[in-house]
C-alpha positions in Angstrom: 3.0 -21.7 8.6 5.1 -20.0 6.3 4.2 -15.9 5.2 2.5 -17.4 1.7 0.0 -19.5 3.0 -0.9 -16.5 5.5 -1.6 -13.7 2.7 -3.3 -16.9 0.5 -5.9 -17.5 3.5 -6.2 -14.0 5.0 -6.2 -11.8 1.5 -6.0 -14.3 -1.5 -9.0 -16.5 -1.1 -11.7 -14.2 -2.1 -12.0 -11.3 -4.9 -13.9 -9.0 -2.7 -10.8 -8.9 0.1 -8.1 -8.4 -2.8 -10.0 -5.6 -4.3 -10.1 -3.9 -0.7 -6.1 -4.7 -0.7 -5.6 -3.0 -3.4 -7.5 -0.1 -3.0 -6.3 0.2 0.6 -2.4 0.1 -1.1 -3.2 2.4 -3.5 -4.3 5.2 -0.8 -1.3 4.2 1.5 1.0 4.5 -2.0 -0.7 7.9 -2.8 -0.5 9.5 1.0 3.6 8.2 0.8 4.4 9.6 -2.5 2.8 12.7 -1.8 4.3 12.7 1.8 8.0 12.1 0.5 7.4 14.3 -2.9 6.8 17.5 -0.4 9.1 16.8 2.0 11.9 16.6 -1.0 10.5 20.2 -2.1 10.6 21.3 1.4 13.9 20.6 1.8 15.8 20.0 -1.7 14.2 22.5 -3.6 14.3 25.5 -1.7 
């Protein structure tokens, strides 16, 4: 079973399961841009 056909049957096949995807990514996105952006200020900008 290739990496595809895994993401088709366990996120892909139904609208309800991408829209959960995608708004679990987005939160995971925004906590790791927020996470790097203060760190850099932290650090860099001080």
């Amino acid at each position: 079973m290739s990496l595809g056909t895994i993401v088709y049957n366990t996120v892909s096949r139904r609208f309800s399961t991408i829209l959960l995807a995608s708004a679990f990514g987005a939160y995971a996105f925004n906590y790791t841009l927020d996470g790097l952006t203060n760190f850099y200020w932290d650090t860099v900008l001080r």
